[in-house]
N, C-alpha and C positions, 0 to 999 in steps of 0.2 A: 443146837442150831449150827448150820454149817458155814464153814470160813473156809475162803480161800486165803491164805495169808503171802502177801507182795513185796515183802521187806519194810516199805514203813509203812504201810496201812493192811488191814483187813476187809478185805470184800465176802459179805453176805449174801449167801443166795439160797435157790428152793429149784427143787424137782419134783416135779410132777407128773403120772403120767407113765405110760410105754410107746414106745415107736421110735422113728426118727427123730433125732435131735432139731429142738427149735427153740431159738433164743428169743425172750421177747427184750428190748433193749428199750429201757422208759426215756423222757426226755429231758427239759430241766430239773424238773421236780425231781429225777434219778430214783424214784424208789418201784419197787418191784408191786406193790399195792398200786398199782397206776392199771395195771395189767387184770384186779380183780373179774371186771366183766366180762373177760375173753378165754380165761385161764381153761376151765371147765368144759367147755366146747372143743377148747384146742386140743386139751390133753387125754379125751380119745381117742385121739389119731396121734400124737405126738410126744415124747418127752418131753416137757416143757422146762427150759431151765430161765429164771429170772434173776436180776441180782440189784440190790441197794446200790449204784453210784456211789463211790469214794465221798466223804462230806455230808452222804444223806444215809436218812432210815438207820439201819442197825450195823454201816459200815463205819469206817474210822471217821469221825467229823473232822477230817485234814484240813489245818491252816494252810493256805501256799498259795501259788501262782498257778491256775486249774487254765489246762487248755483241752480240746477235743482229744487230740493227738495223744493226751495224758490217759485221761480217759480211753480213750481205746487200747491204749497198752495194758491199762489194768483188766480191759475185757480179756485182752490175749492172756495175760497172765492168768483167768479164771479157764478160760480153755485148755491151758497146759495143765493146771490141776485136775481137771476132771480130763485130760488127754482125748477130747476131741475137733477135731478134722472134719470138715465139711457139711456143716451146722446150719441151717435154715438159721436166718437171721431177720426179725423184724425191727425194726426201729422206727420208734415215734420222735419226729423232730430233730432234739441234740441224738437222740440214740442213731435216728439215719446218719446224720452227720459220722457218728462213730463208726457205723456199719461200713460208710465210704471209705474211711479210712483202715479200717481192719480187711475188707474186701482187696483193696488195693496193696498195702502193703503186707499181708499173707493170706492169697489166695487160696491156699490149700485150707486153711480154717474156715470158709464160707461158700456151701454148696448155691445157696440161692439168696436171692436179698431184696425184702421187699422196705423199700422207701416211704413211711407213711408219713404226711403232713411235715417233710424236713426238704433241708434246702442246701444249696451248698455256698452261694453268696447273697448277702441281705439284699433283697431287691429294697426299694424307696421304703414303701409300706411297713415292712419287719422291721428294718432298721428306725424307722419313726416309735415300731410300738417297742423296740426295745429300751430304746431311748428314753421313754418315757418310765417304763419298767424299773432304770436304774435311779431317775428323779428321785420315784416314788421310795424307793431304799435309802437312800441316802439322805433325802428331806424328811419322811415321815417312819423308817424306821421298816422292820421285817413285819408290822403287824398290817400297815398302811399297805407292804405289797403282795401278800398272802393277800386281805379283801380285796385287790383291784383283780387279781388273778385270775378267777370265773370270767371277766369282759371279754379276755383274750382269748380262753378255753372254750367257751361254750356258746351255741347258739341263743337269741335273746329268749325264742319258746321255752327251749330246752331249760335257758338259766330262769325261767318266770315258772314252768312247769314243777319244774325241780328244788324251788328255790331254798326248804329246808334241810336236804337232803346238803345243799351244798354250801348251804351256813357253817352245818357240821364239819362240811371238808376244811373250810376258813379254819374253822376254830381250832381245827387238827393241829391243820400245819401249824398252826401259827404257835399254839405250845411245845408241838414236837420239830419243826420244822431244823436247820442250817442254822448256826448264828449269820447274824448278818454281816459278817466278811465273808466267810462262806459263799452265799447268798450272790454279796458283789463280785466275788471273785467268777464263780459259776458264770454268771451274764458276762463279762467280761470274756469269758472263753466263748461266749456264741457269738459275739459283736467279731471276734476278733479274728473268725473261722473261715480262713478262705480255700474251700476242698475241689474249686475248677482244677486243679493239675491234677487228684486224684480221680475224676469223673473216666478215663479213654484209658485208665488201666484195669478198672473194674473190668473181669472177663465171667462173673456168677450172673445168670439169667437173669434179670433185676423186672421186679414190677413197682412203679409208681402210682402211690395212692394219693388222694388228697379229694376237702372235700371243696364244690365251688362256693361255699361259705366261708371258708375257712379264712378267718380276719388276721393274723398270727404270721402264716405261712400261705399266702394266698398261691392259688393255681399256676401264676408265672412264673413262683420260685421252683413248682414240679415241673413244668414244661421245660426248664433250663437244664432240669436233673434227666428228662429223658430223652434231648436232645443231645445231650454228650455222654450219657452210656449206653454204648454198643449195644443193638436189641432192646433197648429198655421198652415196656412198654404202658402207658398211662391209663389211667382210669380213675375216672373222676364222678365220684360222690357226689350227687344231687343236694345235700343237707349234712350237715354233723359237725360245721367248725371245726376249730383246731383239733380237738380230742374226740373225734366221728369214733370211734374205739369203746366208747363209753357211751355219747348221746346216742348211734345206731349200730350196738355191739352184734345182732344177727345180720345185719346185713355186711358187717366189718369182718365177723366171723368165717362168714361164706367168702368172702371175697382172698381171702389168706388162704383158705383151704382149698381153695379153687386153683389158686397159683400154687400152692403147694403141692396140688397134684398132678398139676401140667404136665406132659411131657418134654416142653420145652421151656 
């Protein structure tokens, strides 16, 4: 299995795929299995590179003080291994958050950057469900916020449709999951994440996605993200909550490939 190694941690990742490079960057949950329903589609047209976030999946489970900032330098640090420069980048969530900050602070690493379902300062709404996010860890434990985690994720059809399908996901995490400082530490770096100075240095094409369901990361936190980058341009999902990636992955898949073929 492949490692990048960053001096104290090891970052896991997978390639997939021929064509252009294109990163999918997952969001708090950080693991590259987040990406399963897109992967396939994409990587007809794309090398697909994914990677386990520092603390999750098959990279170092690091004790420490976790901010965005940290995280995107160990993205850069997996770019300099695989010595790529101008990489389609998508990020779900904490990953846009990441993509802002690597877009901004090396441009040369990010040809284009799409913004899905992520923010750059918690409007009311996020910051209440974070809020409550970090209760549920610290009152009742990593098991209590692994089951609350679909609320936030997924739409009610979606989550009643689906609903053993994503028992099974509970049950994942919650045996494989972060220990739980991990866990608090991670939320602690979204609560903490203020990326408006990075927004008016982005200069990579940027498209913002999100859907108007989306309870987590609602619509106003994308319109904030496409009002202060240069050309950004929004497009807003009918259905799919926070994780539209998964709930409406063909019409999520078209919509990436679409931008990824732009000409502008």
């Amino acid at each position: 299995m492949p490692y990048a190694p960053l001096g104290d941690a090891e970052i896991y990742y997978e390639e997939i795929g021929d064509g252009p490079p294109l990163l999918l960057v997952s969001g708090l949950g950080g693991t590259a299995s987040y990406w399963e329903p897109n992967i396939a589609a994409l990587a007809r047209h794309h090398r697909v590179i994914l990677h386990d976030h520092r603390g999750t999946g098959r990279s170092t489970r690091w004790e420490g003080n976790y901010s965005v900032e940290l995280l995107a330098s160990d993205l850069a640090g997996l770019l300099g291994h695989l010595n790529l420069f101008g990489a389609a980048l998508v990020g779900h969530s904490t990953g846009g958050a990441i993509g802002q900050v690597l877009a901004a602070r090396m441009p040369e690493r990010v040809g284009r950057l799409m913004l899905y379902a992520s923010w750059a300062k918690l409007c009311p709404q996020m910051r209440q469900c974070m809020e409550v996010r970090q209760q549920l860890l610290r009152h009742g434990g990593a098991a209590a916020y692994h089951r609350a985690s679909p609320l936030f994720l997924y739409p009610p059809r979606y989550l009643c449709e689906s609903w053993p399908a994503i028992e099974q996901e509970i049950a994942a995490n919650a045996a494989h999951g972060p220990t739980a400082t991990i866990l608090e530490a991670r939320l602690r770096a979204v609560v903490d994440f203020d990326g408006a100075d990075y927004l008016p240095r982005i200069t990579a094409p940027t498209r913002i996605l999100v859907a108007q369901d989306d309870f987590l990361t609602p619509p106003v936190a994308s319109e904030f993200l496409a009002e202060r980058i240069r050309g950004a341009k929004l497009h807003v999902l009918a259905y799919g909550g926070h994780a539209a990636s998964r709930t409406m992955s063909g019409e999520f898949n078209a919509a990436v490939l679409d931008f990824l073929a732009a000409s502008v």
